[in-house]
Each structure stands twice: as structure tokens, then as C-alpha cells.
N, C-alpha and C positions, 0 to 999 in steps of 0.2 A: 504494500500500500504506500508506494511512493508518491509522494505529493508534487504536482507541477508547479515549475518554477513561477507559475503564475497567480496562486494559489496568495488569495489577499486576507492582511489579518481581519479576524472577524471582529464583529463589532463589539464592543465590552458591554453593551447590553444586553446584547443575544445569549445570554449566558444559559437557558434555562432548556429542555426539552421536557415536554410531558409523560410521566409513564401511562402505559395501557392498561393501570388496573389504578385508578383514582378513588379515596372514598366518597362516599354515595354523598351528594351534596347539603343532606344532613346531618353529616356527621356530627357527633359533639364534641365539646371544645375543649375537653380532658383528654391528652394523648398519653397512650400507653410508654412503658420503656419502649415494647415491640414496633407500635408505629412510628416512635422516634429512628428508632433503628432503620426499618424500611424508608424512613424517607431522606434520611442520611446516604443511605447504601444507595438509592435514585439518585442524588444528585452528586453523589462518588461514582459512580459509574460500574458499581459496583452487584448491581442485580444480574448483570446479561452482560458477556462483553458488546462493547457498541459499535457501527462502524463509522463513526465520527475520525477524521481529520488530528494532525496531532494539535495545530491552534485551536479548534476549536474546544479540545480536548482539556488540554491546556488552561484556556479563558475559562471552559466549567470549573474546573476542580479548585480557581483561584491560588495556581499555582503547583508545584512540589519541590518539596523541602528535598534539598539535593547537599547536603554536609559529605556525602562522597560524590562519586561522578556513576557509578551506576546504580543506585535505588531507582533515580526518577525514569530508567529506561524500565527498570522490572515493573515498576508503578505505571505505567503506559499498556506494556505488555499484558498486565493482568487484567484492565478497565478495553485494549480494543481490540476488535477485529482483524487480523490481521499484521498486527504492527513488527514492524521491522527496528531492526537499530539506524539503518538508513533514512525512515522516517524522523529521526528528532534530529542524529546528524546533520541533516540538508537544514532543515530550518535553525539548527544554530550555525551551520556556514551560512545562511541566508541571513543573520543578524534578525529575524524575525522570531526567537526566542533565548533569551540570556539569562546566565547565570549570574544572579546577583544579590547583595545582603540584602534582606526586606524582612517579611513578618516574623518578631520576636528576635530580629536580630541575627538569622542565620540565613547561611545561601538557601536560594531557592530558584529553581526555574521560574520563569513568568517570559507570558508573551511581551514582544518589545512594549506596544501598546497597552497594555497591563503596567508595566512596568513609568513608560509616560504618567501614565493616568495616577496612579496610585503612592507613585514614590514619595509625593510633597507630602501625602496624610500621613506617613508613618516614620517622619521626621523625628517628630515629638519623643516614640517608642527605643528610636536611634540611641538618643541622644540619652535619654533615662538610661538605656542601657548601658551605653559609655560611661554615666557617673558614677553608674552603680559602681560598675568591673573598675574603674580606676579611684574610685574615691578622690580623697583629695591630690589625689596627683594631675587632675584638670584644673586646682589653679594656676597653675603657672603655664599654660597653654595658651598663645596665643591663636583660637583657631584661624580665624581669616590669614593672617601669615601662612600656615601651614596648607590653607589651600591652594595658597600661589606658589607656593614650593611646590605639591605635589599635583597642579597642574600645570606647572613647565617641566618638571619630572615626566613624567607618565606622558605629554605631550610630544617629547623626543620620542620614544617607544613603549609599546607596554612593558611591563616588568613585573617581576613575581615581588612578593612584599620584604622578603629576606634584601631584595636589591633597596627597596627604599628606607629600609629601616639603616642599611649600611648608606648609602646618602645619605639620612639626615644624621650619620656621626660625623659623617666626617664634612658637612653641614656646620656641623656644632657637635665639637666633641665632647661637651658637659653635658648634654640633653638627654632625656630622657626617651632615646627612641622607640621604645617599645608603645609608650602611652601616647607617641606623638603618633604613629605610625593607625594605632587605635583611632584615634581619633580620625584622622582623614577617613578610616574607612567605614566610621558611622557618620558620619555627616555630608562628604563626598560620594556624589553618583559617581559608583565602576562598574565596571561590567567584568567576566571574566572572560578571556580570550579560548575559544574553541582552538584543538588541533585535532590533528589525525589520530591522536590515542583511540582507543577501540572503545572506550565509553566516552568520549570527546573531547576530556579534559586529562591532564596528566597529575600527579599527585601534587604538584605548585606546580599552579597556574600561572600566568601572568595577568596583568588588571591593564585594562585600559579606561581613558575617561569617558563615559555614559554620555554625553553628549557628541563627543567624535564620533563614536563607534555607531549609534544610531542617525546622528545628522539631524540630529532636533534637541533643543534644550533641555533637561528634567531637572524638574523643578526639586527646590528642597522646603517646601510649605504648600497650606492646602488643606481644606475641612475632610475630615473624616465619611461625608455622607456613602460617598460610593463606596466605600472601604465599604463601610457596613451595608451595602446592600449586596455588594458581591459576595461577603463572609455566609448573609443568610442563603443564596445563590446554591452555596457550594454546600453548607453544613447546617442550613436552619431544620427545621425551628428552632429557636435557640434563647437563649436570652444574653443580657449585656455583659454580665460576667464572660460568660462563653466567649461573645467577641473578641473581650481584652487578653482572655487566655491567647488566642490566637494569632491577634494581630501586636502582643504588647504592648497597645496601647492603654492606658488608665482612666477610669470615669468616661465610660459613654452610654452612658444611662442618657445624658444630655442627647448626644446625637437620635438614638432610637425614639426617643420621644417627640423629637423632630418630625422625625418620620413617623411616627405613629398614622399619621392619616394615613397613609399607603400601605399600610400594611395589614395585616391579618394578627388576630393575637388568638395563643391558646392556653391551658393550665397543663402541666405535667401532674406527674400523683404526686407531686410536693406541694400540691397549686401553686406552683411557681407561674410568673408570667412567662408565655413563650412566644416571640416575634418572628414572623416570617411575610414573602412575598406574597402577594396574593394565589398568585399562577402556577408555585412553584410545585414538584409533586408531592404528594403524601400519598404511597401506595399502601393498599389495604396491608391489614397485620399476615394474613395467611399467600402473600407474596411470598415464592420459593426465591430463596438467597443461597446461592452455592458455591463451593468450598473457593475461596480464591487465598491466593500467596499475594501479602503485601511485605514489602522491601524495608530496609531500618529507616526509621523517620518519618514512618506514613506517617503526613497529616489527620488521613482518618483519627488515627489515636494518639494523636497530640491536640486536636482544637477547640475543646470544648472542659469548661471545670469540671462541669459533672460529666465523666464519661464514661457513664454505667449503660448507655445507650448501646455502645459497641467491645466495650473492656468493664468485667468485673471489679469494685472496687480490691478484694484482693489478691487481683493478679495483677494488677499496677504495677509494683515494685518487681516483678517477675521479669517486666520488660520494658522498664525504666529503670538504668543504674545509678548508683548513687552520685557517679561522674554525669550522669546525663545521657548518657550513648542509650541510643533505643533501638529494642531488637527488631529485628524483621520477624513477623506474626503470620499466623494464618487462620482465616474466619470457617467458621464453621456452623449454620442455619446464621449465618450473618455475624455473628461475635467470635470473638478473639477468643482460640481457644489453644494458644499453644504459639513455639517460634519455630525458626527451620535455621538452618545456614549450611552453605556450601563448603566442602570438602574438598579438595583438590590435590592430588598427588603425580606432580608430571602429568602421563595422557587419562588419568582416569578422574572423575569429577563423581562426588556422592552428596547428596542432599539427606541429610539430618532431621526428622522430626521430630519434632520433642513436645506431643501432648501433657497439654496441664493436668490433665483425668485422662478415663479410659474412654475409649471412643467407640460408636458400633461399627461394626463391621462395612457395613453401607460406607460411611463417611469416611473410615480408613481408604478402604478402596477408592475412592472419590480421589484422597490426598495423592494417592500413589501416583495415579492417573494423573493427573496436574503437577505432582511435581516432578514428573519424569518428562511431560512436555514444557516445564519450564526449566529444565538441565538443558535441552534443547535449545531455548534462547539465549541462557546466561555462558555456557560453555559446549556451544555447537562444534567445538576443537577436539575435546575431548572422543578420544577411542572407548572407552567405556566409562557408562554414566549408573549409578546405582542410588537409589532410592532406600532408606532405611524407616522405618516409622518407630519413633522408642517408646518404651514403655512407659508410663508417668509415674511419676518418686510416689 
């Protein structure tokens, strides 16, 4: 499913498709975990694979958190039709999807146009981040200085951050280059430079500046509205906490209330408020969700505070470590019921399963099945591929 060169970014509103099993237009306004879950898994892409495009793919999911270089190809892989490693490829040699800091602070794919639109709102979440990680080592930061250094830096050629952190010593040999080097990189749009690596990116990147590299300005300010309309897009219904989990941003109870007119509200069984699009899907609860492999850092199970919808509260720490690093999962009747990881020795490649509990027999089988065609994608080199499913502690 190669995409033609002609192939225009979609539009950031278009974000949404409807599923074919909607509920009945009077439904009521208390949503189950289960129909959370379903309508989660709808606008993840994650009931059916789709045959959606990888932009438009892309602009739905409002992103993928890409902390290495191939989760966000496995995470494509599992959500479409067909897809190729070719397919994301092309379009980041096409500059029409880049790797860059954004929500909470960490790499993430976004369409360029995503990336335009969104970057000014999640300023604010940047920069809290930078205070936090340096404390007071930002006062003595001149930032506007530092952006003119590292946009006549980065404007000779891109460069990996090891390079600019050794410029600004020998810049100023008393400075702090580590918190200076921080700094540019939460407040400066960069992008990071695709190569021929076999997941696109090499393990240091180089960065280039976000306005060269696209040929349009991106901004570093800008209200939060679309942010929050694309979050509920990709992960509603939701409420405002949930947002902020997501996008690091703080207090936007304000924004949502903004929008309130446009939107739709419902009750969880906390009677919590829950905000979403009007249009967007909510498939019924008895909607089959099937076994799919998601990669470390799925957003699925990072965006939401309360995320009993898709992950038990205690198997959280199962697959969230204490460093942070999150495992790659695999769903099971739609939730998180276990992690996998690949094995590699020379020619031969083995995928790992590791249920939380015991599984039936049906759904083992399922797993096998799916993860022997996803050795297939991740290690199509390998001469023998072997699937293990393990027993749970």
C-alpha cells in the first residue's frame, strides 16, 4: 500500500470515521468501562484493521509516540490494511510526517500539518517540562540567546544533539551545556532528520530546524482548542484530566468548557463528566475487538488518568517501569492482557509472550496466529521465526 507521490495531507479536521455498529440513538448517558473501551478501540483503529492511508492514519490516532524508531511502524502495522514499512518511509522522505518533541514532552510522529497546527498549544507543557527536569538550573538561561545560537547552529546542517551540546562548550566553556542544550529542545521547533536506517531513523538522529525543513513557520504559542478537540478525536470520551495526562498540559477544564457547546457530555460509573465530539463513534459494548500487538509506548495506554478502560489498575506497574520505559502489550477482547518482545539471535527471531493470567485456548491460538505474522513484519530477514506463548507467574 504505497502511497503516490501525490497523495495531499488530509485535512486536521477530517479526523473522524464512523463505525458500523453505532448505539441506538437513545442510548443513555452512563457509559460502561466496556463502551469506553469500544469507543476508544474505534477511534484507535483498533477494532478491524483499516484501509486508511498512512496521513490519514496518522491525523486519526493524533499522533504516535515514537521514543525509538520502530514502535510507530509496529503501531501502523497493527491498526492497517496492508501496510508496509515503505508506506511511513516515503512520507517521512516526503517531509509530510516528522519526528518531533510534542505531547508530554516526548518524540512522537505527527503529520507535518498536525505538527503546524498544534505545536504553538503545547508550548506551555514544553516548557513546565523543562522546569520541572532542570529546576533551578533555568535561571541562568538566557533563552532567546540560545535560540540564535542554535538557529545559526542547526542552520549550517543538521546535527545530532551530542554535536550541539559540544558547541555550546566550546561556545562557553563555563556553561552548562546539558540544561542549555534542554532547553533549545523544548522550546525550539526541530524536527528529526529521516535516513535510510531500516526503521528511518538511526539510534542519534540529527535535528534540523522545523521551519527549514517544512518551508512554513511553526509557531511557539496558541490556545489549546484544537488540541482538545483532536485528543477527544483520537481517545474521547474523556474528561479534562485525561487530556492533560496526554497532552501535559495543566488546567483545561477552562478550554473544555469553552467548548462545551459543541460537544456531547456523558457520566462514567464514577458519574464523572465525560466530553466528546458529537459524531464521533461509540460502538455498541458486544462489538468483537481482536487480539492485536501494540508496540512500547502505545498511546493507547499512556492517555488517559483513569485507564481502567483499556489497562487494569493493577497491571499498570506490570508495564510501566519505575524508569518510565513502557512495555509493548497485547489486547485481548480489547484490554491489555499481557506484553511480548522480540528475541533475536543472528538468523533466527522469537516473539515472547508473557500473559498476565491464563488464557483460553481460542485466544492463545489467536496470539500465535498474529504474532507469527507480525515476526513477519518486524524481522522478515530472519531464516527462522518462533512464537512462544509463556505461562503467567
Amino acid at each position: 500500500m504505497v502511497e503516490s507521490e501525490s497523495a495531499e495531507v488530509p485535512s486536521i479536521y477530517a479526523v473522524l470515521i464512523k463505525s458500523p455498529r453505532l448505539l441506538p440513538a437513545n442510548h443513555p448517558p452512563a457509559l460502561t468501562a466496556r463502551l469506553l473501551n469500544r469507543a476508544t478501540l474505534a477511534r484507535q483503529m483498533l477494532l478491524a484493521r483499516e484501509p486508511a492511508n498512512v496521513l490519514d492514519a496518522v491525523t486519526r490516532l493524533a499522533g504516535l509516540q515514537a521514543q525509538a524508531p520502530r514502535p510507530p511502524f509496529v503501531g501502523l502495522w497493527t491498526r492497517l490494511a496492508g501496510f508496509s514499512r515503505d508506506d511511513l518511509l516515503s512520507q517521512l522522505s516526503a517531509r509530510r510526517v516528522v519526528r518531533v518533541t510534542a505531547m508530554r514532552g516526548t518524540l512522537h510522529l505527527m503529520t507535518a500539518a498536525d505538527y503546524v497546527a498544534l505545536r504553538g498549544a503545547l508550548q506551555p507543557a514544553l516548557t513546565r517540562g523543562m522546569e520541572s527536569a532542570l529546576r533551578g538550573r533555568t535561571d541562568a538561561l538566557d533563552v532567546p540567546a540560545l535560540h540564535a545560537f542554535a538557529r545559526r547552529f542547526f542552520a549550517a546542517a543538521p546535527a545530532t544533539f551530542d554535536s550541539l551540546r559540544s558547541a555550546l562548550r566550546q561556545h562557553d566553556p563555563n556553561a552548562d551545556e546539558r540544561a542549555m542544550a534542554y532547553a533549545i529542545r523544548t522550546s525550539l521547533p526541530l524536527v528529526q532528520v529521516p535516513t535510510g536506517a531500516r526503521w528511518g531513523f538511526p539510534a542519534s538522529a540529527d535535528f534540523a530546524l522545523a521551519d527549514a525543513w517544512l518551508g512554513t513557520a511553526v509557531a511557539t504559542d496558541g490556545t489549546a482548542d484544537l488540541l482538545v478537540r483532536r485528543y477527544l478525536a483520537a481517545f474521547g470520551p474523556a474528561t479534562p484530566a485525561d487530556a492533560q495526562v496526554w497532552s501535559g498540559l495543566p488546567a483545561l477544564r477552562e478550554i473544555f468548557e469553552t467548548l462545551r457547546p459543541t460537544l456531547i457530555t456523558f457520566r462514567d460509573a464514577h458519574s464523572r463528566e465525560l466530553f466528546d465530539l458529537p459524531d464521533a463513534p461509540r460502538p455498541s459494548d458486544d462489538s468483537p475487538a481482536p487480539v492485536r500487538f501494540l508496540p512500547e509506548f502505545d498511546n493507547l495506554v499512556l492517555s488517559h488518568a483513569d485507564r481502567t478502560r483499556v489497562v487494569a489498575d493493577a497491571d499498570r506497574s506490570r508495564i510501566v517501569s519505575k524508569n518510565l520505559q513502557v512495555r509493548a502489550t497485547f489486547l485481548v477482547d480489547g484490554v491489555v492482557a499481557g506484553t511480548w518482545k522480540i528475541e533475536r539471535k543472528k538468523r533466527t527471531a522469537a516473539l515472547v509472550v508473557e500473559p498476565f493470567r491464563r488464557l483460553s485456548r481460542t485466544s492463545t491460538a489467536e496470539l500465535e496466529v498474529e504474532a507469527d505474522r507480525l515476526l513477519g513484519f518486524t524481522d522478515d530477514d530472519a531464516e527462522v521465526r518462533d512464537v512462544h506463548v509463556a505461562r503467567p507467574e
